[in-house]
N, CA, C and O of each residue as an XYZ file, in Angstrom:
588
protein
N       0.850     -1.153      0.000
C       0.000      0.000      0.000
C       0.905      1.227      0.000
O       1.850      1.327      0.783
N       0.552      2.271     -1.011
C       1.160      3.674     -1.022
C       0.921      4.097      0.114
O       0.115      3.526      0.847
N       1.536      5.105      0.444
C       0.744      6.819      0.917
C       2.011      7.670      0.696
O       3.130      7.407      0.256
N       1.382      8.862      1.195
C       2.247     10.074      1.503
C       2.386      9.997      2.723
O       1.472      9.641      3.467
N       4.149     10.482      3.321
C       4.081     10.755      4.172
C       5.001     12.350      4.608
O       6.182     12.672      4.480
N       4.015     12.933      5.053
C       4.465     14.825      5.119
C       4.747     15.242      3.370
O       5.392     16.275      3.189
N       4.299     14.495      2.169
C       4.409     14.763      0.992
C       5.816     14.000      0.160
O       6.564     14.251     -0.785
N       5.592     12.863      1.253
C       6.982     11.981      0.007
C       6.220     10.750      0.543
O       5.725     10.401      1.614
N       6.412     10.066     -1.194
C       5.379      8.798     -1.303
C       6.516      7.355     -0.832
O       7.653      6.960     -1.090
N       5.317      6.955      0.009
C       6.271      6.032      0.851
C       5.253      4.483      0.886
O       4.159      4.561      0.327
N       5.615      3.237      1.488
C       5.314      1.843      1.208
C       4.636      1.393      2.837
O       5.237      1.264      3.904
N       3.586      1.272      2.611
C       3.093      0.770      4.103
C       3.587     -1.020      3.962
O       3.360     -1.807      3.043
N       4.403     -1.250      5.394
C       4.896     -2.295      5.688
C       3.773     -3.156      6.583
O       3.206     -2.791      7.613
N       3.690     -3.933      6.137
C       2.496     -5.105      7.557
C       2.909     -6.182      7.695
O       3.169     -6.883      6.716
N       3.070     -6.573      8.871
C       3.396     -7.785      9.501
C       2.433     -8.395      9.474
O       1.889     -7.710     10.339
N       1.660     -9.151      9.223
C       0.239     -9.950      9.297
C       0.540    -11.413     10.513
O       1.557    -12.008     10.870
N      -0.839    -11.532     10.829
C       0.012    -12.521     11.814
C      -0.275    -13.780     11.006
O      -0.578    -13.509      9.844
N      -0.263    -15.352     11.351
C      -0.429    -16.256     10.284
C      -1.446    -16.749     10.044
O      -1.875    -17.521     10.902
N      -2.039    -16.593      9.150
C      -2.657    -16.754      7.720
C      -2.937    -17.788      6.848
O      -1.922    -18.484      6.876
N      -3.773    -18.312      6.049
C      -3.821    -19.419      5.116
C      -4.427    -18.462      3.985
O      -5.241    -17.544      4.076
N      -3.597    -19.114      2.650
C      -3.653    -18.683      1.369
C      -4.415    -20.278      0.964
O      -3.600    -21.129      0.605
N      -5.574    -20.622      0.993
C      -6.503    -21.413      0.208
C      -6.297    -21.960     -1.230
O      -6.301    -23.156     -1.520
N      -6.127    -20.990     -2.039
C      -5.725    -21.004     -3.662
C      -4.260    -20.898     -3.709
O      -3.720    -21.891     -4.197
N      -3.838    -20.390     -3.506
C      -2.215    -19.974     -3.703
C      -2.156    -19.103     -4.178
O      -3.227    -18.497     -4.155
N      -1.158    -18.475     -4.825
C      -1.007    -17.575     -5.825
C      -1.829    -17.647     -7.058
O      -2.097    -18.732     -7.573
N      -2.223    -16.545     -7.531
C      -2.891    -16.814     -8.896
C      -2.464    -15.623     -9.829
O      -2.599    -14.453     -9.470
N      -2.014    -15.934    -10.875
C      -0.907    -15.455    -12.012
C      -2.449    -14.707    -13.182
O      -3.496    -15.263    -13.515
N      -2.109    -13.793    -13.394
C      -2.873    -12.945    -14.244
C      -1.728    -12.550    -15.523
O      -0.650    -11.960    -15.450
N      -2.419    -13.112    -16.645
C      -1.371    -12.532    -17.937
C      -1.467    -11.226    -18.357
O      -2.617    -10.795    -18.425
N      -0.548    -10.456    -18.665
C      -1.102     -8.666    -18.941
C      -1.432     -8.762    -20.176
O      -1.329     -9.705    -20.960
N      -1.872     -7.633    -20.306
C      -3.354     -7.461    -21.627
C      -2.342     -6.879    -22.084
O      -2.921     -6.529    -23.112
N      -1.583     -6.573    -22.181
C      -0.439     -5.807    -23.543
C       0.918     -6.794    -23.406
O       1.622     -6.981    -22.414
N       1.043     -7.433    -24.940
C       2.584     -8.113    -25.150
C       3.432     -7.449    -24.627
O       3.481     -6.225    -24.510
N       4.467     -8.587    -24.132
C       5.669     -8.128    -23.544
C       5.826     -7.462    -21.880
O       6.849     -7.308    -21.213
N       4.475     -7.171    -21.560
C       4.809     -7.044    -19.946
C       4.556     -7.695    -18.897
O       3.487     -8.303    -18.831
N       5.284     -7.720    -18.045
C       5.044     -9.072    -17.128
C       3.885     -9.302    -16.353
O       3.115     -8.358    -16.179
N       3.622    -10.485    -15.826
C       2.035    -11.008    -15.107
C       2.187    -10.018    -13.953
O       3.132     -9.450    -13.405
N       1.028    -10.046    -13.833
C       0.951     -9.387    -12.506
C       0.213    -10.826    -11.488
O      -0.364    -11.775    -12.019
N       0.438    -10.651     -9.789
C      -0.016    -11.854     -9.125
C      -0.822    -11.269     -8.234
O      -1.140    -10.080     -8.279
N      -1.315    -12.365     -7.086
C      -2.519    -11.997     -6.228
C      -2.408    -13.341     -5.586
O      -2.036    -14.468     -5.913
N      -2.912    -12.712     -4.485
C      -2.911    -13.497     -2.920
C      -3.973    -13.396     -2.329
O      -4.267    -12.321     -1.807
N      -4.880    -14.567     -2.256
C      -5.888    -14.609     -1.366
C      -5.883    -15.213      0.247
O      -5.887    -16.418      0.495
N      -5.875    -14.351      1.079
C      -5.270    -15.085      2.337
C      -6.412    -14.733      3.594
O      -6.621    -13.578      3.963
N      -7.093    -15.906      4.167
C      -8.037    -16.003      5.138
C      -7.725    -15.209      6.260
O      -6.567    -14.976      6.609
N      -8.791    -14.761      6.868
C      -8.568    -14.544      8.475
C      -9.129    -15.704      9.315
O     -10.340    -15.913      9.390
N      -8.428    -16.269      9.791
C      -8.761    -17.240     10.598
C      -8.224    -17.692     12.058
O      -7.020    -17.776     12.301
N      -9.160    -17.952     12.932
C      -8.858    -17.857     14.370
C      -9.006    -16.767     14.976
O      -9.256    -15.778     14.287
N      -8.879    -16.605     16.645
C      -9.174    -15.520     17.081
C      -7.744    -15.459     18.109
O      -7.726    -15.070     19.277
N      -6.948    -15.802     17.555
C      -5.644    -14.998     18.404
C      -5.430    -13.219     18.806
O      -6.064    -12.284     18.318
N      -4.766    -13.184     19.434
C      -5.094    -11.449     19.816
C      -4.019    -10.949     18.472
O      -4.384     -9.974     17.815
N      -3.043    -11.468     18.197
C      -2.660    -10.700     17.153
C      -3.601    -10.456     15.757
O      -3.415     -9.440     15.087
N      -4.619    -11.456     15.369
C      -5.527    -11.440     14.239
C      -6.533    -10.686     14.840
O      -7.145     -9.991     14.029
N      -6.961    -10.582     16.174
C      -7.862     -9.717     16.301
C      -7.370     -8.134     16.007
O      -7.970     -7.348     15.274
N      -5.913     -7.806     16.886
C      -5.343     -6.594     16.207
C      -5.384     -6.437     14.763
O      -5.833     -5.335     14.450
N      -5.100     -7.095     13.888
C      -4.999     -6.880     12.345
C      -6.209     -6.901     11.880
O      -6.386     -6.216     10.873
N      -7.251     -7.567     12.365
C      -8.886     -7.090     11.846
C      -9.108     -6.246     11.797
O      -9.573     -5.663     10.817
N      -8.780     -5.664     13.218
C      -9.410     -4.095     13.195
C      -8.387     -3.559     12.674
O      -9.089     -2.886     11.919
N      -7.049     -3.158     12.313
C      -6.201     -2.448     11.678
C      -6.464     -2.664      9.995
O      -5.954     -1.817      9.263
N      -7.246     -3.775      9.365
C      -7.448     -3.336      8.279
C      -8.891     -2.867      8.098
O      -9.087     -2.175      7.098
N     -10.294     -3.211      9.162
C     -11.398     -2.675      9.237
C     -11.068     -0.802      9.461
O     -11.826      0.100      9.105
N     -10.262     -0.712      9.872
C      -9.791      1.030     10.495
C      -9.494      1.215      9.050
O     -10.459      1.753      8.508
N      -8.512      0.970      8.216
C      -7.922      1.295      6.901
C      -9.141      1.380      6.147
O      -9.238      2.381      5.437
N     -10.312      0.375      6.132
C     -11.311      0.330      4.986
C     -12.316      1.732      5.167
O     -12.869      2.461      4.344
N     -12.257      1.722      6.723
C     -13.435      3.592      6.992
C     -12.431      4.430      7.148
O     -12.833      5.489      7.629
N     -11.149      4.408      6.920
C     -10.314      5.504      6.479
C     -10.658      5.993      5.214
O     -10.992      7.148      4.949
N     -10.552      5.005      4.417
C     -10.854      5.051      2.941
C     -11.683      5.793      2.403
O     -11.578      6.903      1.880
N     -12.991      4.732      2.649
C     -14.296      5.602      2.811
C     -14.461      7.103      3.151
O     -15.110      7.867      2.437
N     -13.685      7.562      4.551
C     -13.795      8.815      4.896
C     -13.279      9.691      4.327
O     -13.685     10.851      4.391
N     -11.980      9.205      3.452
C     -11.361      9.857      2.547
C     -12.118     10.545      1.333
O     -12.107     11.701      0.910
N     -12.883      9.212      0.870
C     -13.029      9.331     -0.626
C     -14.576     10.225     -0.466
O     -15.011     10.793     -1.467
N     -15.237     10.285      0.667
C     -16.332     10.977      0.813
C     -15.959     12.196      0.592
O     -16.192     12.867     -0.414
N     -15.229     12.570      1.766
C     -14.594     13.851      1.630
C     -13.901     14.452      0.321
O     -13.854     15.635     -0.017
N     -13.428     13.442     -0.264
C     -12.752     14.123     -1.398
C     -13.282     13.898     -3.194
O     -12.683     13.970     -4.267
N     -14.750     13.592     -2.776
C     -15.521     13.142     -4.204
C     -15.617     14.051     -5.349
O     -15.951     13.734     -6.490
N     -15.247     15.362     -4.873
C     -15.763     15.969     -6.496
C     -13.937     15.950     -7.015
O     -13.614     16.278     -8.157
N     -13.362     15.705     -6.422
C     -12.061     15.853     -6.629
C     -11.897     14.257     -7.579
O     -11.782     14.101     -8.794
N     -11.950     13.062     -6.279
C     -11.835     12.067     -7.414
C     -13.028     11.280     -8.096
O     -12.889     10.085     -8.359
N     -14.117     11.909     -8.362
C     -15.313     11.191     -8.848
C     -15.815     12.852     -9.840
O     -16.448     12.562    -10.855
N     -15.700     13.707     -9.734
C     -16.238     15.454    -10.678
C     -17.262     15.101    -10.458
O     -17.861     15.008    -11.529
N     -18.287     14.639     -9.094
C     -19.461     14.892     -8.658
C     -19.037     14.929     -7.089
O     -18.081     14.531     -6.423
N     -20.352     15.674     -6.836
C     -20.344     16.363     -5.233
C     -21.624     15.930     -4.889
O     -22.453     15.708     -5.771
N     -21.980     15.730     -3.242
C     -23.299     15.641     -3.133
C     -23.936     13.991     -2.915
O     -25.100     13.849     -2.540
N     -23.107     12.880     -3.173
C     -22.942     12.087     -2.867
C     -22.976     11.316     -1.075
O     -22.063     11.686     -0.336
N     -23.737     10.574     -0.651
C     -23.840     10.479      0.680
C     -22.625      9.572      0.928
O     -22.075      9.009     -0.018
N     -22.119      9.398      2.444
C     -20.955      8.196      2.698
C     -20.980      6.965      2.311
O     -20.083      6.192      1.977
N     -23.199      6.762      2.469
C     -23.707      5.329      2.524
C     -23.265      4.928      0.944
O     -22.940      3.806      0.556
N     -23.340      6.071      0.206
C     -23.279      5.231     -1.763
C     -21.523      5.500     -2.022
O     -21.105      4.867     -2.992
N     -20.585      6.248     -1.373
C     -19.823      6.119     -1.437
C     -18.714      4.636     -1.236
O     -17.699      4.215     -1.791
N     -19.963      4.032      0.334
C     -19.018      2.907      0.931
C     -19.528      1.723      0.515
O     -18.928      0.671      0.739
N     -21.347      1.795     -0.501
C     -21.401      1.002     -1.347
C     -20.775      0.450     -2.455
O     -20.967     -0.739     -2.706
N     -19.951      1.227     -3.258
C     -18.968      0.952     -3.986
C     -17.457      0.691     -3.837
O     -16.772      0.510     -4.843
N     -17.025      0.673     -2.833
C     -15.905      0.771     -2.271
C     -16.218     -0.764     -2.080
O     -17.248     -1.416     -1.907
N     -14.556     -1.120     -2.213
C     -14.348     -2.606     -2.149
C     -13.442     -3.028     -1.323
O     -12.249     -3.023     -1.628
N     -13.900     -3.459     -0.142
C     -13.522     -3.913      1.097
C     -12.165     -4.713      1.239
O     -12.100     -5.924      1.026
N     -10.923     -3.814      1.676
C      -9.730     -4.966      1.530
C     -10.364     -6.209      2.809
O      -9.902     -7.337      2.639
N     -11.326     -6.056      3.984
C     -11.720     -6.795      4.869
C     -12.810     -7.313      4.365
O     -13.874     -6.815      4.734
N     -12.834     -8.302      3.513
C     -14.094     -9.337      2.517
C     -14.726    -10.384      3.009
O     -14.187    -11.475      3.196
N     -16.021    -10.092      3.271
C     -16.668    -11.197      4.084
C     -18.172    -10.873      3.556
O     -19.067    -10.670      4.376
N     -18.405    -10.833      2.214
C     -19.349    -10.854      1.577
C     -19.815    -12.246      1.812
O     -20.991    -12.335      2.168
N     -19.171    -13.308      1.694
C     -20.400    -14.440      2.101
C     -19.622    -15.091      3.085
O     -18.425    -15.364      3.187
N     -20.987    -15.328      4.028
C     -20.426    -15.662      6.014
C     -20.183    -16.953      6.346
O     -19.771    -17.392      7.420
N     -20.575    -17.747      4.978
C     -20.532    -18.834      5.434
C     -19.094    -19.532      5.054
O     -18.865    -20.737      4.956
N     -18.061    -18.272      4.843
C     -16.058    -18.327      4.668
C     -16.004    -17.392      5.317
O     -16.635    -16.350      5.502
N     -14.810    -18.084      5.799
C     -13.783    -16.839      6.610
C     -13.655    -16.162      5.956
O     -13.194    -16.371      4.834
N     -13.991    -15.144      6.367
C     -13.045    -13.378      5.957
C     -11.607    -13.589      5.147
O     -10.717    -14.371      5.480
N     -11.602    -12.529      3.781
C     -10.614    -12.693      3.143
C     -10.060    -11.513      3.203
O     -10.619    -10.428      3.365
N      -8.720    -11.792      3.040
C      -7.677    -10.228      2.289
C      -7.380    -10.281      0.602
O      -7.038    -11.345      0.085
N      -7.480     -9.525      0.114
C      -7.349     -9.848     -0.856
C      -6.086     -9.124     -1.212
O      -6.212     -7.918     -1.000
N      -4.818     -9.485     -1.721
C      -3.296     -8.997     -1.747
C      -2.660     -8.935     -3.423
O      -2.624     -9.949     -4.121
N      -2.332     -8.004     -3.755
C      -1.392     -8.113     -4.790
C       0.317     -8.756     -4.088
O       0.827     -8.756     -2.968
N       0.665     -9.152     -5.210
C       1.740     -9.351     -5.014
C       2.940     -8.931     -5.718
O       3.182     -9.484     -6.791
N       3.997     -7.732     -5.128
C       4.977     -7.574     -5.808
C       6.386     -8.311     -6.390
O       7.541     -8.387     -5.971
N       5.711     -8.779     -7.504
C       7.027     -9.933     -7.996
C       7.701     -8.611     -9.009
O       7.010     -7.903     -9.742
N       8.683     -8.533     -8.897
C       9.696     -7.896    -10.007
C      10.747     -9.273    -11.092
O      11.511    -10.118    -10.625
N      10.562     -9.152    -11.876
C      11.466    -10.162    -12.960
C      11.765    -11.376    -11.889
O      12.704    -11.699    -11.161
N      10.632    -11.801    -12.150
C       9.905    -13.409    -11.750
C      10.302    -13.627    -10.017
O      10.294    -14.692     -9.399
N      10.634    -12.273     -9.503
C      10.667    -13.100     -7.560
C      10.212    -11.710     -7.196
O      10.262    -10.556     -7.621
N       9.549    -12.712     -5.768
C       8.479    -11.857     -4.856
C       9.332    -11.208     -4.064
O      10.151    -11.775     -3.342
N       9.179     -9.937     -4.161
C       9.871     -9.171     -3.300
C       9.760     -8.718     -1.506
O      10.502     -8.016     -0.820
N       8.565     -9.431     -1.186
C       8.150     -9.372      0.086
C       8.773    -10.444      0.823
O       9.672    -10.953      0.154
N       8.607    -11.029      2.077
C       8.773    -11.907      2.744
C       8.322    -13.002      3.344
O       7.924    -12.653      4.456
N       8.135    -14.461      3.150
C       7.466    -15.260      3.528
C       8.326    -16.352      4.578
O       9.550    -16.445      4.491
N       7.802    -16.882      5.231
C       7.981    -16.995      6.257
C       7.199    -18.331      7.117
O       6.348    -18.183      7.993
N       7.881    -20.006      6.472
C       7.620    -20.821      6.714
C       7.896    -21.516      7.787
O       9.059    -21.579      8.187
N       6.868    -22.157      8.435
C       6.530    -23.232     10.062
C       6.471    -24.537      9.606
O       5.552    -25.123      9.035
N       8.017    -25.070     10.064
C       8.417    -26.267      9.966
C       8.370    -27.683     10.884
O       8.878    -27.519     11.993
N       8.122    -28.338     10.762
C       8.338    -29.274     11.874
C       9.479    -30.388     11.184
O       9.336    -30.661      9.992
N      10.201    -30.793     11.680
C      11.705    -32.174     11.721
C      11.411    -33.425     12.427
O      10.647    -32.962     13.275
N      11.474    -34.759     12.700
C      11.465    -34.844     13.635
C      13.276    -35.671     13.684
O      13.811    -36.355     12.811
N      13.705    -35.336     14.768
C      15.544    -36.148     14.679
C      15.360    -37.151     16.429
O      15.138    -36.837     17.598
N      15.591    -38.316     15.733
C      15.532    -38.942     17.407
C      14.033    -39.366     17.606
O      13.839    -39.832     18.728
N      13.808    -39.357     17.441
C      12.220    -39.367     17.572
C      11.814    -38.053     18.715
O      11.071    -38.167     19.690
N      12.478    -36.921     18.305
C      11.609    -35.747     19.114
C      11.288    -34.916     17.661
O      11.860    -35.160     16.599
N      10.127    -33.765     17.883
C       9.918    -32.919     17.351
C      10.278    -31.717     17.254
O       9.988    -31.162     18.314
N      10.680    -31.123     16.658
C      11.506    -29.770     16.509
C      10.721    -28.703     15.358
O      10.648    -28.815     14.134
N      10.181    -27.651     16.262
C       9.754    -26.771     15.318
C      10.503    -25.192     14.947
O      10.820    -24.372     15.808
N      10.631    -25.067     13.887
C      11.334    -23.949     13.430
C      10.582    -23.335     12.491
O       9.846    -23.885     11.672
N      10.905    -21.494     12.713
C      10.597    -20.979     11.255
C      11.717    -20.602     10.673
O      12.769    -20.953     11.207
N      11.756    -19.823      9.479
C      12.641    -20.060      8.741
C      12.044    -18.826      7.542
O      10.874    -18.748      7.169
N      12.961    -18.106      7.174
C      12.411    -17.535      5.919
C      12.468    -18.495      4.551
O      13.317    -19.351      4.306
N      11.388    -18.131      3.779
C      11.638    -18.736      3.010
C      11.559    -17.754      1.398
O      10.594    -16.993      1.314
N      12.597    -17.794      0.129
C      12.647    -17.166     -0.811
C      11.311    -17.508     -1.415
O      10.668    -18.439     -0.930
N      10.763    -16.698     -2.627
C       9.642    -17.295     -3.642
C       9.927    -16.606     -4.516
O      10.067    -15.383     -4.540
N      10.107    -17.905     -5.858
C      10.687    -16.978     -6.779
C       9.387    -17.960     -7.860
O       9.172    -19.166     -7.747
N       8.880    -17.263     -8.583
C       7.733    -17.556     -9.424
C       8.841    -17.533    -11.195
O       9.639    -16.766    -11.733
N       8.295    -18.693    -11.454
C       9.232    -18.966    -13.102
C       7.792    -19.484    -13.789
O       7.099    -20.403    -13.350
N       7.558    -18.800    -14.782
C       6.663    -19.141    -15.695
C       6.647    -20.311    -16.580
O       5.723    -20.468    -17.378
């Protein structure tokens, strides 16, 4: 996610806590030859740990930021005025997705791959077992997407 910050455009960083991606990655071909796919990440909210409860509401806060934004600033980015919040936040598309209740709540994520690797960080929960004990580790892990 962009923003400005004091007027220099800067990269909002999020730690998310852990997560299940259902589908995996899903690869979109670009509509003009020669430029690269763009990707996407569908990743559940699931469980009620206190860190997922923090990140609910930190992206529910981001979605009526939005909203409050784009109300406020409609003739600017829509050249109509006069518009209520309610038809504003009707069209607005919820990074917190839970249009149908009977699935967990989704995020829905782009993913920045530059010349075929993901530039973000992932971050795999391992189990070993040596001896017959269990040993759990995380571990970063690279992702590099090859077509």
């Amino acid at each position: 996610m962009n923003f400005m910050d004091n007027g220099t455009p800067s990269r909002l960083i999020v730690q998310t806590p852990k997560m299940y991606a259902p589908f995996g990655a899903k690869k979109w071909e670009a509509k003009e030859p020669g430029k690269a796919p763009k990707w996407d990440l569908v990743l559940n909210f699931k469980g009620s740990s206190a860190m997922m409860t923090q990140f609910t509401e930190l992206i529910r806060q981001i979605d009526e930021a939005n909203i409050t934004f784009a109300f406020e600033n409609q003739e600017t980015f829509f050249n109509e005025k006069g518009k209520s919040r309610d038809i504003i936040a009707d069209r607005y598309s919820n990074i917190f997705n839970n249009k149908d209740t009977k699935y967990d709540p989704k995020l829905n994520t782009k993913l920045d791959v530059r010349q075929g690797t993901y530039q973000g960080q992932v971050y795999v929960r391992c189990t070993t077992r040596t001896q017959g004990y269990s040993h759990l580790s995380t571990s970063l892990a690279s992702v590099t997407y090859r077509p």
